[in-house]
N, C-alpha and C positions, 0 to 999 in steps of 0.2 A: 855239433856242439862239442865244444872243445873243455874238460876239465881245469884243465890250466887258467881260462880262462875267468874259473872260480875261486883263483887263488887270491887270498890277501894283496897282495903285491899289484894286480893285475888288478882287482875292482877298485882297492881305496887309492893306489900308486900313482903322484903325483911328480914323476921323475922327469925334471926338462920342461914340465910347465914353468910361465915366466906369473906372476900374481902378484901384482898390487896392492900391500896392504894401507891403508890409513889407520894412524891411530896405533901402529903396532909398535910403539916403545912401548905402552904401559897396556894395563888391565887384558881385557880379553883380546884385544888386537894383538897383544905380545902372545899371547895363547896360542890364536892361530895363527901366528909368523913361527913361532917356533914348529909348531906341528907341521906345516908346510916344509919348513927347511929342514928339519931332522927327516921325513917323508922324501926329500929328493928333488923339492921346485927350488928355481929359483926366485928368490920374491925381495920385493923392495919397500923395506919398512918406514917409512913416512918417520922417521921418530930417533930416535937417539942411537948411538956410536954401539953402548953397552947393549943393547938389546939385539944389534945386530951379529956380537960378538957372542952371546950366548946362543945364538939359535946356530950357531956356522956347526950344523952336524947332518953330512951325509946330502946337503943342497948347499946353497947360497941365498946368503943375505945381507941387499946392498940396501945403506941408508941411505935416504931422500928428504932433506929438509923443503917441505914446501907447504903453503897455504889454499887449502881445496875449496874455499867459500869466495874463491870470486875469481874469474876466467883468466886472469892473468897470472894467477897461482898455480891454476891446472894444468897452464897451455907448461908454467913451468917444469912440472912433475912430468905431463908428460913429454916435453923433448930427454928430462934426463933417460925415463923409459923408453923411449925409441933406441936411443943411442946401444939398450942393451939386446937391442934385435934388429933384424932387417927389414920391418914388418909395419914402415912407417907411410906406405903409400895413401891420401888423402881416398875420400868416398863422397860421394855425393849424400848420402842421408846426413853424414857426419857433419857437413856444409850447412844444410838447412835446420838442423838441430841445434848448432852451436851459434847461429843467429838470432837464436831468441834472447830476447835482452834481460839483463839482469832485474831488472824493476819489475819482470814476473815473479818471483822469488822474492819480492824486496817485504812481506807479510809473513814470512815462514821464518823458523829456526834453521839461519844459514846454512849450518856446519851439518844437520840431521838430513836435510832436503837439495838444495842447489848442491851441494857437495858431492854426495854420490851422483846425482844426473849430472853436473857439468864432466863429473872424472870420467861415469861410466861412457859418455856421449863423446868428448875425444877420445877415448880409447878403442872407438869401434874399429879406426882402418887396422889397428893390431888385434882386437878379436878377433874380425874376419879372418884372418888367415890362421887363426888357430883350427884342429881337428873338433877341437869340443870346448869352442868359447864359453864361460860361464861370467858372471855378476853373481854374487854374495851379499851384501847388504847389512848388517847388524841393527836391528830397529832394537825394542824393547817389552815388554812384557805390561807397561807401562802403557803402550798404546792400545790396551785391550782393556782396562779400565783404570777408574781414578784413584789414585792414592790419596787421599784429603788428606790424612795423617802429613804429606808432605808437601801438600800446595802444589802441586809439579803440572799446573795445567801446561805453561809454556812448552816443557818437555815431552808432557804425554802426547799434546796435540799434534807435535814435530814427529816424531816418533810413529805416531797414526798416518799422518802425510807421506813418511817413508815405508811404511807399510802398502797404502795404496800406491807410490809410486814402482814401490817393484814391481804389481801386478802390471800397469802402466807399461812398464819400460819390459817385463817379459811378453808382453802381445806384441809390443812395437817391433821390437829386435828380433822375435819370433823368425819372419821370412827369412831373416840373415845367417841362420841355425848361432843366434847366441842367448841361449839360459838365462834367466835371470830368477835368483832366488832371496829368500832373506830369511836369517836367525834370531829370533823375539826372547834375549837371556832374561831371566826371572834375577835372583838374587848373587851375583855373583864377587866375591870380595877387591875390589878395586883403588883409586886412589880417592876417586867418587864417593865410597860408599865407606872405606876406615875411617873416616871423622878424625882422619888426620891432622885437619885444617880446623880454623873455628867455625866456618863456613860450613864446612861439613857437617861437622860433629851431630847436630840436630836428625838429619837425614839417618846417621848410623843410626843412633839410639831408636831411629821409630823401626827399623829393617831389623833391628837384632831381636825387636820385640816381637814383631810379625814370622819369627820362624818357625813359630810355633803352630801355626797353618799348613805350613809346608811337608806332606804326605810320607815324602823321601828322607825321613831321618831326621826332621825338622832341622835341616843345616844349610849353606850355605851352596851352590854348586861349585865341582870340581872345574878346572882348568879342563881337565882332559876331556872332559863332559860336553863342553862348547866347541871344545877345540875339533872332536873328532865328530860333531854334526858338520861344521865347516869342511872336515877335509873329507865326508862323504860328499858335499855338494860339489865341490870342485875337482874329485876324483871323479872316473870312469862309472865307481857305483852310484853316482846323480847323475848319469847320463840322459835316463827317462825323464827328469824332475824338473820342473818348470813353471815359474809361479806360485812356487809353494811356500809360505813362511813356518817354519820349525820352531816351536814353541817349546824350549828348557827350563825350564822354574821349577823342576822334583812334583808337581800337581797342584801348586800354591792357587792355581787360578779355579781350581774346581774345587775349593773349598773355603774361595775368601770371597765374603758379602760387602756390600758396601760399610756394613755396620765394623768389620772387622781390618778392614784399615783407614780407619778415625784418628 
């Protein structure tokens, strides 16, 4: 047993990983793309120019404009991702996976469900070849029970779905040695949740009032708070972790009743 081996650097160090994010211009995807690239991966943010240009510290971060909610999207994103490795050679699970037709998914919240499995599912001939493949996942806290106060069945249910499918997809990919895990954020300040929009606005007002539930300081969670449960899962120190969903809300869920978010 090597001490070294205990060192920061060495269990959370994600230097020369190549990581996929979706979703990482804005909110918590921008979170974990920057924490990855300041960390040392290189990673490819699905999402805008700016957010690529603030995370260039100490990694690389190339953007990828592409749409992950229907196979023709993904196959997109991932040729650009191949190009950035040598690690494109086809597989046979990958063949019989990516044959199921889209009208299985065609009952689900696209972008929450089909999207991570179609992405994770082409991506397997370059997991394989990684030392410590992993899948992340970002469900919601949401899928663990109802919000009335916001009507959000459509979401919670998607959300519950990607919940079960990472257990799903970490058994499957299991024999391949590739991980699959997911992160369930509780209240986290976003583009979703500033009531920025008119759309929104309702949603904030019911979350700003609900934080008063919330155990850890009745506030809102940090950036870094999400950001460094992700970059243990995909670091060395989630090397054991496997099928586990990580639940950050500050303890909101151990102390809200149905009656308390009405």
């Amino acid at each position: 047993m090597s001490l070294q081996s205990f060192s920061l650097n060495n269990l959370f160090g994600v230097k020369g990983k190549v990581v996929i994010v979706t979703g990482g211009g804005t909110g918590i995807g921008r979170a974990i793309a920057t924490a990855l690239t300041v960390n040392g991966a290189k990673e490819t943010a699905k999402e805008l120019n700016t957010a690529a240009q603030e995370a260039q510290s100490g990694g690389e971060c190339i953007p990828v404009e592409g749409n992950v909610a229907t196979k023709e999207g993904v196959v997109e994103v991932y040729e650009k991702v191949s190009k950035l490795t040598d690690k494109n050679d086809p597989v046979k699970l990958e063949k019989m996976l990516w044959s199921i037709e889209d009208v299985d998914f065609a009952n689900m919240t696209v972008i929450h469900v089909s999207g991570p499995y179609l992405l994770a599912v082409k991506c397997i001939p370059l997991l394989q070849k990684s030392n410590d493949a992993c899948v992340t996942n970002i469900t919601s806290l949401a899928s663990h029970f109802l919000n009335r106060a916001c009507c959000e069945f459509a979401y919670a249910q998607s959300k519950a779905a990607e919940t079960h499918l990472t257990q799903l997809m970490a058994a499957g990919l299991s024999p391949f040695n590739i991980r699959v895990n997911s992160i369930a954020p509780g209240i986290f300040k976003s583009q979703l949740t500033t009531g920025t929009t008119e759309r929104d606005a309702p949603l904030w007002s019911v979350q700003q009032n609900q934080l008063k539930n919330i155990p850890k300081g009745h506030r809102e969670g940090h950036w870094e708070e999400v950001a460094g449960a992700a970059l243990m899962l995909i670091s060395p120190a989630g090397g054991y972790t496997n099928g586990a969903n990580i639940i950050i809300d500050g303890g909101w869920r151990l102390f809200t009743s149905a009656k308390d978010v009405q």
